[in-house]
Structure formats: C-alpha cells, structure tokens
mmCIF entry with sequence, helices, sheets and N, C-alpha, C, O atoms, coordinates in Angstrom:
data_MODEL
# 
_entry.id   MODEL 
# 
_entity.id                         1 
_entity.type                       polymer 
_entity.pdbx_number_of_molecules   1 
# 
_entity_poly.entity_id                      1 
_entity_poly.type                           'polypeptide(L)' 
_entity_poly.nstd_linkage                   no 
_entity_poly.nstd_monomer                   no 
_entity_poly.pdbx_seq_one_letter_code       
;(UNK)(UNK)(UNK)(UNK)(UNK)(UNK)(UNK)(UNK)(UNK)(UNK)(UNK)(UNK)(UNK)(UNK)(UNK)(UNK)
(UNK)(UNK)(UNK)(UNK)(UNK)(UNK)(UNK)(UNK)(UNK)(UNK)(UNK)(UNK)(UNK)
;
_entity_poly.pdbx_seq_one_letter_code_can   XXXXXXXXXXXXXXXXXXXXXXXXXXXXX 
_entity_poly.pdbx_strand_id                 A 
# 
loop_
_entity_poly_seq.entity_id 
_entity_poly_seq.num 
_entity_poly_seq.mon_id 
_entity_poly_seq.hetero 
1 1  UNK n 
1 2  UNK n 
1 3  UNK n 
1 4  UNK n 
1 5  UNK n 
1 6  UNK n 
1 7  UNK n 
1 8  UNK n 
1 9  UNK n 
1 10 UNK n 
1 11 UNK n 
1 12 UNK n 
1 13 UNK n 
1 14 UNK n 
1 15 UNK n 
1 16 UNK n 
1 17 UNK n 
1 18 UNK n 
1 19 UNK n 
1 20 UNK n 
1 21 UNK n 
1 22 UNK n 
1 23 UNK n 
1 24 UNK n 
1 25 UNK n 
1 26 UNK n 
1 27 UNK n 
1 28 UNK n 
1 29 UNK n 
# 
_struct_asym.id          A 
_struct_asym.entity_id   1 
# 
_struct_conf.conf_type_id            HELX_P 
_struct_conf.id                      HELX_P1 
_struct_conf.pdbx_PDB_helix_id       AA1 
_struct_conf.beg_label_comp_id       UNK 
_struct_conf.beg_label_asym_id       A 
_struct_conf.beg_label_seq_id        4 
_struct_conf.pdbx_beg_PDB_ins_code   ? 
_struct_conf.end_label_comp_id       UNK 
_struct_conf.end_label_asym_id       A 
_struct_conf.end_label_seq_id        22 
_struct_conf.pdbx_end_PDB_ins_code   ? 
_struct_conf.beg_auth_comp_id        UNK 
_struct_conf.beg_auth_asym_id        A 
_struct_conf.beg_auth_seq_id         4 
_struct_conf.end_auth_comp_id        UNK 
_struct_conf.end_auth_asym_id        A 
_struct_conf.end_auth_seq_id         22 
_struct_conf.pdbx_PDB_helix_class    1 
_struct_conf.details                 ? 
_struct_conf.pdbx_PDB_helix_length   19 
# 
_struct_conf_type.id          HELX_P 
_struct_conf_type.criteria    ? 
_struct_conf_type.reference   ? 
# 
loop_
_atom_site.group_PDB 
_atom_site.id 
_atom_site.type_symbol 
_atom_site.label_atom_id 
_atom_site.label_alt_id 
_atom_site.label_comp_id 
_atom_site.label_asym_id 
_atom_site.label_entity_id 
_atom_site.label_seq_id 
_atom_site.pdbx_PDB_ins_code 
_atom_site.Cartn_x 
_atom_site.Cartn_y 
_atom_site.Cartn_z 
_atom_site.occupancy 
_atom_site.B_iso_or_equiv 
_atom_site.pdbx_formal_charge 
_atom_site.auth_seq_id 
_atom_site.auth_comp_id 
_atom_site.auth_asym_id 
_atom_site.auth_atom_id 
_atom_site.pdbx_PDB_model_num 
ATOM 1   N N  . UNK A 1 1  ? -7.786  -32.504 4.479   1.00 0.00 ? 1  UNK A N  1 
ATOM 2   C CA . UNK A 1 1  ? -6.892  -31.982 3.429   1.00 0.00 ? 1  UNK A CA 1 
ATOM 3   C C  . UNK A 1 1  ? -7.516  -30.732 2.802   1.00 0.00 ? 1  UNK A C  1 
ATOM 4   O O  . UNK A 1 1  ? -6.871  -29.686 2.736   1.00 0.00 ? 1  UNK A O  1 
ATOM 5   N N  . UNK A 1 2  ? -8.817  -30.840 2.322   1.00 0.00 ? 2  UNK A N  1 
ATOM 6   C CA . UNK A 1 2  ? -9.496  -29.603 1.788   1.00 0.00 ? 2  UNK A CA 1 
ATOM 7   C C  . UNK A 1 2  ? -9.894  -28.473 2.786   1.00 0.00 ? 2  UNK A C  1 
ATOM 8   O O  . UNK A 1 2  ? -10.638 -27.529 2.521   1.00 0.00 ? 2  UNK A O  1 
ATOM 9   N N  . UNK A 1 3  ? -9.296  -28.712 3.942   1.00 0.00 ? 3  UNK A N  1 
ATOM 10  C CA . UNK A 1 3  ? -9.573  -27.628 5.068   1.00 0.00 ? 3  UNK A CA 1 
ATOM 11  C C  . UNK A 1 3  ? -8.516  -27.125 5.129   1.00 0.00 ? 3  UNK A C  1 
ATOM 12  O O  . UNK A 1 3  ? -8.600  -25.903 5.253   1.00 0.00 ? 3  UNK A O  1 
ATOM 13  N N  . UNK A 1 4  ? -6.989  -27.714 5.085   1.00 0.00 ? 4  UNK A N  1 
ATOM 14  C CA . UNK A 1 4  ? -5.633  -27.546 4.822   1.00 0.00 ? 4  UNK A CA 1 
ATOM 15  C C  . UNK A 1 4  ? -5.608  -26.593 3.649   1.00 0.00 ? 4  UNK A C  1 
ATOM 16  O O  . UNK A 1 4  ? -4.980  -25.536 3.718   1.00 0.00 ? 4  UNK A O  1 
ATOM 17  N N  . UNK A 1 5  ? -6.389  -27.010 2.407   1.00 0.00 ? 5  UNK A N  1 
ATOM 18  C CA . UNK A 1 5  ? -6.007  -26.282 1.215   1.00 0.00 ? 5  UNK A CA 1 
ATOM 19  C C  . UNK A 1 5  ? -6.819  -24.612 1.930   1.00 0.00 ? 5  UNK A C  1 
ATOM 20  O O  . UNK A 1 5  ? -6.167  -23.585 2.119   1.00 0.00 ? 5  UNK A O  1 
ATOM 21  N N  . UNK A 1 6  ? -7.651  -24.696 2.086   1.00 0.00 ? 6  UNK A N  1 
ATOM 22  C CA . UNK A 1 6  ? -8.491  -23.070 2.244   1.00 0.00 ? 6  UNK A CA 1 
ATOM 23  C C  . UNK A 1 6  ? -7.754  -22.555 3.161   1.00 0.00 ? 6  UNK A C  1 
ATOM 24  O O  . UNK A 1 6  ? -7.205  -21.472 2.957   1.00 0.00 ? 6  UNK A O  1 
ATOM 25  N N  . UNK A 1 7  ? -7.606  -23.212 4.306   1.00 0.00 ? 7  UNK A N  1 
ATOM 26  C CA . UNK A 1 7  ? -6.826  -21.906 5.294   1.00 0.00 ? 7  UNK A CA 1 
ATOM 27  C C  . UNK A 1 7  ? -5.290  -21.571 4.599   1.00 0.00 ? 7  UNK A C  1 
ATOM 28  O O  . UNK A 1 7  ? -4.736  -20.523 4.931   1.00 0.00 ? 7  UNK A O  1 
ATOM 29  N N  . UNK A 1 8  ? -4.784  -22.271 3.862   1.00 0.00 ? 8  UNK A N  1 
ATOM 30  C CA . UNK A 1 8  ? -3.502  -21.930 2.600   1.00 0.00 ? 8  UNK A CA 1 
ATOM 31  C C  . UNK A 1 8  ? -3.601  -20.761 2.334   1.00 0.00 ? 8  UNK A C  1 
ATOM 32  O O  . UNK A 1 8  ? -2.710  -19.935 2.528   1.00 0.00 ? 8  UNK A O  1 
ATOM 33  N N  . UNK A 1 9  ? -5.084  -20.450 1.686   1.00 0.00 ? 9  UNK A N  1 
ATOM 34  C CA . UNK A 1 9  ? -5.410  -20.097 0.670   1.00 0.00 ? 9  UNK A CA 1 
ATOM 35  C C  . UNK A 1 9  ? -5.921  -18.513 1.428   1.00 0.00 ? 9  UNK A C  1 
ATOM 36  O O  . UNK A 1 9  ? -5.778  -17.358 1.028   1.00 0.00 ? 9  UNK A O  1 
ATOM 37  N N  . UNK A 1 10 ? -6.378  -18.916 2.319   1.00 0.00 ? 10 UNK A N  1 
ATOM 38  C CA . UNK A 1 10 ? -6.622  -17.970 3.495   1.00 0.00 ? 10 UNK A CA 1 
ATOM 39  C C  . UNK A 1 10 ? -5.192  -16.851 3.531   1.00 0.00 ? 10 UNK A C  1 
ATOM 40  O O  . UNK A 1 10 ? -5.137  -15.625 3.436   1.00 0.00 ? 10 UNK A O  1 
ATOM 41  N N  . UNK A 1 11 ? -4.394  -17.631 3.666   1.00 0.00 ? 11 UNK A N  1 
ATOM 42  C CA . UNK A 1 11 ? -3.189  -17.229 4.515   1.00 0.00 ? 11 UNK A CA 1 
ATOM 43  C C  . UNK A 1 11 ? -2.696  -16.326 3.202   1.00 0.00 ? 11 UNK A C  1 
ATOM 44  O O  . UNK A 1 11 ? -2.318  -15.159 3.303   1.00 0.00 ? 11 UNK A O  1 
ATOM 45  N N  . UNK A 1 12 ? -2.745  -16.840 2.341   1.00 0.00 ? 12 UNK A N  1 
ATOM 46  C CA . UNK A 1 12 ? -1.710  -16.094 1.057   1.00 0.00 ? 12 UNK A CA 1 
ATOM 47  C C  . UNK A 1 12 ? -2.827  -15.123 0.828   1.00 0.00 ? 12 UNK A C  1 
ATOM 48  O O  . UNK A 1 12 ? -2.347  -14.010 0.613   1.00 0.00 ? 12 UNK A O  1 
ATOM 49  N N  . UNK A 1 13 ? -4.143  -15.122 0.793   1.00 0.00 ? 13 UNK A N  1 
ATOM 50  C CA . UNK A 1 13 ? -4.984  -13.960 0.195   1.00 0.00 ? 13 UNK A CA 1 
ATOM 51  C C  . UNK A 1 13 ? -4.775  -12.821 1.415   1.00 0.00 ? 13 UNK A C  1 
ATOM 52  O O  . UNK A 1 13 ? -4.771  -11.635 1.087   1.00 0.00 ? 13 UNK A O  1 
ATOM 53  N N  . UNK A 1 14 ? -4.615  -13.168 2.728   1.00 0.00 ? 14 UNK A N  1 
ATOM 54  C CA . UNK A 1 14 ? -4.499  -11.761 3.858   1.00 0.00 ? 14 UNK A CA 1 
ATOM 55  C C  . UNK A 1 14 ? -2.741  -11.216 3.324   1.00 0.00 ? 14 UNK A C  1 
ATOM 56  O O  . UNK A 1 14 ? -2.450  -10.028 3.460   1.00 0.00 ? 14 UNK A O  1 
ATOM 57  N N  . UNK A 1 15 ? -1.738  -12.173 2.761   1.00 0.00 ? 15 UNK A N  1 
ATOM 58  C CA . UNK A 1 15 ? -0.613  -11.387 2.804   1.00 0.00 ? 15 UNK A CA 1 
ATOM 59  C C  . UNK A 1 15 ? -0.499  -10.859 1.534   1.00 0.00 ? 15 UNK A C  1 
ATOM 60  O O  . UNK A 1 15 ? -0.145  -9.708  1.276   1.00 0.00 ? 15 UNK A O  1 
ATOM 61  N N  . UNK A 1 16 ? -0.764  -11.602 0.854   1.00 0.00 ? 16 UNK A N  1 
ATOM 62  C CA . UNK A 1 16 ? -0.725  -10.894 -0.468  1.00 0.00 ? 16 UNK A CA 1 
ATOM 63  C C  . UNK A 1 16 ? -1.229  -10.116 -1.148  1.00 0.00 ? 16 UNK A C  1 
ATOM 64  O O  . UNK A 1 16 ? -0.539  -9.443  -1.914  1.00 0.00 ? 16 UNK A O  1 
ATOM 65  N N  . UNK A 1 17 ? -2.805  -9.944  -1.067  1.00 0.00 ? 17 UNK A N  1 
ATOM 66  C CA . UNK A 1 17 ? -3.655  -8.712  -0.831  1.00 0.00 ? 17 UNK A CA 1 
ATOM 67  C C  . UNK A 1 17 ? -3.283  -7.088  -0.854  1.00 0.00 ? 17 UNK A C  1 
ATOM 68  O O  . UNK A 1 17 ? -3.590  -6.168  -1.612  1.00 0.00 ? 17 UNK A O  1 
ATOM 69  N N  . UNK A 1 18 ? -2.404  -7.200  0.451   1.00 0.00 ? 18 UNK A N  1 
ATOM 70  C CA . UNK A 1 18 ? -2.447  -6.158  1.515   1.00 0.00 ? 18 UNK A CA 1 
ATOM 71  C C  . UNK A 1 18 ? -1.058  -5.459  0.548   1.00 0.00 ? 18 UNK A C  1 
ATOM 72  O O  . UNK A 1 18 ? -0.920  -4.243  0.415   1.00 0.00 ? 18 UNK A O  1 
ATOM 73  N N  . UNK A 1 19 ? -0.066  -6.533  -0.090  1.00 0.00 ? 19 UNK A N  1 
ATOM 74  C CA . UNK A 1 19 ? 1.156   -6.313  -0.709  1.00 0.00 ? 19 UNK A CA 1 
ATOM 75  C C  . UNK A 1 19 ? 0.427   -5.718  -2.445  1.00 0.00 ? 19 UNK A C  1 
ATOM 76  O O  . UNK A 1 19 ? 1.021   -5.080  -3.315  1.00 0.00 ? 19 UNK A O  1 
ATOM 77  N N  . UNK A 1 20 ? -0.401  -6.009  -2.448  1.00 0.00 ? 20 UNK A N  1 
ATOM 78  C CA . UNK A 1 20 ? -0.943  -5.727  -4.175  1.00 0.00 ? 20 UNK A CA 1 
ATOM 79  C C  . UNK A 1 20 ? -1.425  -4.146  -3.913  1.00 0.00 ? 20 UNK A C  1 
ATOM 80  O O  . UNK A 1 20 ? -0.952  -3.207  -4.553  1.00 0.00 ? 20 UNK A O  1 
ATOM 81  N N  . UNK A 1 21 ? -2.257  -4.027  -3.058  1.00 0.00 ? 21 UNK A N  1 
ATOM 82  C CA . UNK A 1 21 ? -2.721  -3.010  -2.521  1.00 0.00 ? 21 UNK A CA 1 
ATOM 83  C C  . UNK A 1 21 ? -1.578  -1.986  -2.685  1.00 0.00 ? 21 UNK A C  1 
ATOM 84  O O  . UNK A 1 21 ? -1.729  -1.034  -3.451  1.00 0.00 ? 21 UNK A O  1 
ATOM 85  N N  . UNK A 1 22 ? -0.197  -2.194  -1.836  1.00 0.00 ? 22 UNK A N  1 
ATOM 86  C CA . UNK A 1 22 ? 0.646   -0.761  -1.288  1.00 0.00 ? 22 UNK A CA 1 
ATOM 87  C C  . UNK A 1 22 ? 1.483   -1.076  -2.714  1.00 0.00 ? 22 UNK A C  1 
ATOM 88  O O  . UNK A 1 22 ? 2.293   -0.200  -3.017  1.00 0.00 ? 22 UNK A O  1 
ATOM 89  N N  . UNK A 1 23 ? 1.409   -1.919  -3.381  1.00 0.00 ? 23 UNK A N  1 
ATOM 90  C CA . UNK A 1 23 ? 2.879   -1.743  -4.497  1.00 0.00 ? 23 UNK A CA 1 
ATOM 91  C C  . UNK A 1 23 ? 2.057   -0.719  -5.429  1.00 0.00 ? 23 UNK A C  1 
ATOM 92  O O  . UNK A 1 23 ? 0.862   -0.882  -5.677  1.00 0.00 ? 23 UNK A O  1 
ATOM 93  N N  . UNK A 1 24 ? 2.645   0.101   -5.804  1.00 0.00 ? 24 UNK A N  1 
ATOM 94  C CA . UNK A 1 24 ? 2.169   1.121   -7.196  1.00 0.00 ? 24 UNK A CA 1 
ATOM 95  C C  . UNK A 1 24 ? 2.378   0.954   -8.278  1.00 0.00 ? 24 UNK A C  1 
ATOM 96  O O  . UNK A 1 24 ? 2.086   1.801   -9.123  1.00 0.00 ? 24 UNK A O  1 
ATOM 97  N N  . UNK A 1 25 ? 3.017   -0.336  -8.604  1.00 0.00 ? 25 UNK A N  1 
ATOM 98  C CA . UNK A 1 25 ? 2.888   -0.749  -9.540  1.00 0.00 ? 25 UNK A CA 1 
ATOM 99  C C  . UNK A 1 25 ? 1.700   -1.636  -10.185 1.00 0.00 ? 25 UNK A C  1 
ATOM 100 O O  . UNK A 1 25 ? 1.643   -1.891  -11.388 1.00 0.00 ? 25 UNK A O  1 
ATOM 101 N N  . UNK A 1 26 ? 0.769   -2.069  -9.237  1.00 0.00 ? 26 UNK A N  1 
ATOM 102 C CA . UNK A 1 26 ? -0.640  -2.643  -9.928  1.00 0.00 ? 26 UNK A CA 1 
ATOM 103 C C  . UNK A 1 26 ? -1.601  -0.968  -9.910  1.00 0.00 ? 26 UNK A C  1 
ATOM 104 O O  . UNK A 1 26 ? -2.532  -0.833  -10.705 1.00 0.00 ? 26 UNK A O  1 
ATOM 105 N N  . UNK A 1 27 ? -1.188  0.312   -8.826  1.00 0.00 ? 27 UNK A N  1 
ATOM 106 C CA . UNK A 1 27 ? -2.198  0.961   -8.881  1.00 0.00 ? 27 UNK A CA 1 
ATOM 107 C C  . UNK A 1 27 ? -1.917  1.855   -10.697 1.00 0.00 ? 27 UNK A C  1 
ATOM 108 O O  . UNK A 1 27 ? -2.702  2.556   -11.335 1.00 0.00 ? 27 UNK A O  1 
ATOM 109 N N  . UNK A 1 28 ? -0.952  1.557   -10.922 1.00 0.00 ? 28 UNK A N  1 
ATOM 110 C CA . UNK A 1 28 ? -0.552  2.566   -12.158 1.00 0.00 ? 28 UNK A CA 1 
ATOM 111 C C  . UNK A 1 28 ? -1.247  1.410   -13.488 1.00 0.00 ? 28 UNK A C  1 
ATOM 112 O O  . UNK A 1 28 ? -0.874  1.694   -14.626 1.00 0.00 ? 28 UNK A O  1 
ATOM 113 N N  . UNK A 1 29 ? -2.179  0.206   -13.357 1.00 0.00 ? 29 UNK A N  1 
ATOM 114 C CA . UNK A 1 29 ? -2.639  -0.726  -14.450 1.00 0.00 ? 29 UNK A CA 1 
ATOM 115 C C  . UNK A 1 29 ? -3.599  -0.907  -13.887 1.00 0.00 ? 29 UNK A C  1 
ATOM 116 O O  . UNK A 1 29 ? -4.452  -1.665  -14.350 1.00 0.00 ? 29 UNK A O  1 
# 
C-alpha cells in the first residue's frame, strides 16, 4: 500500500510539476 501511495505521488509530482512550471501564472508570484 505505501509503495502504491509514492508511485501516486510520483505520478502527480512528474505531471504537475511540468504544468506549474509553463502556467505564468505561478511565474508572475
């Protein structure tokens, strides 16, 4: 189960990351 939770966790930090990165709205704060 706690191997389940990290690769989750895995998965949302490579897509979401990459989306925080290109939106200009976190680079303008």
């Amino acid at each position: 189960i706690c191997d389940a939770v990290a690769v989750a966790k895995i998965l949302n930090a490579t897509l979401v990351i990459p989306y925080l990165e290109v939106n200009p709205v976190w680079k303008d704060s």
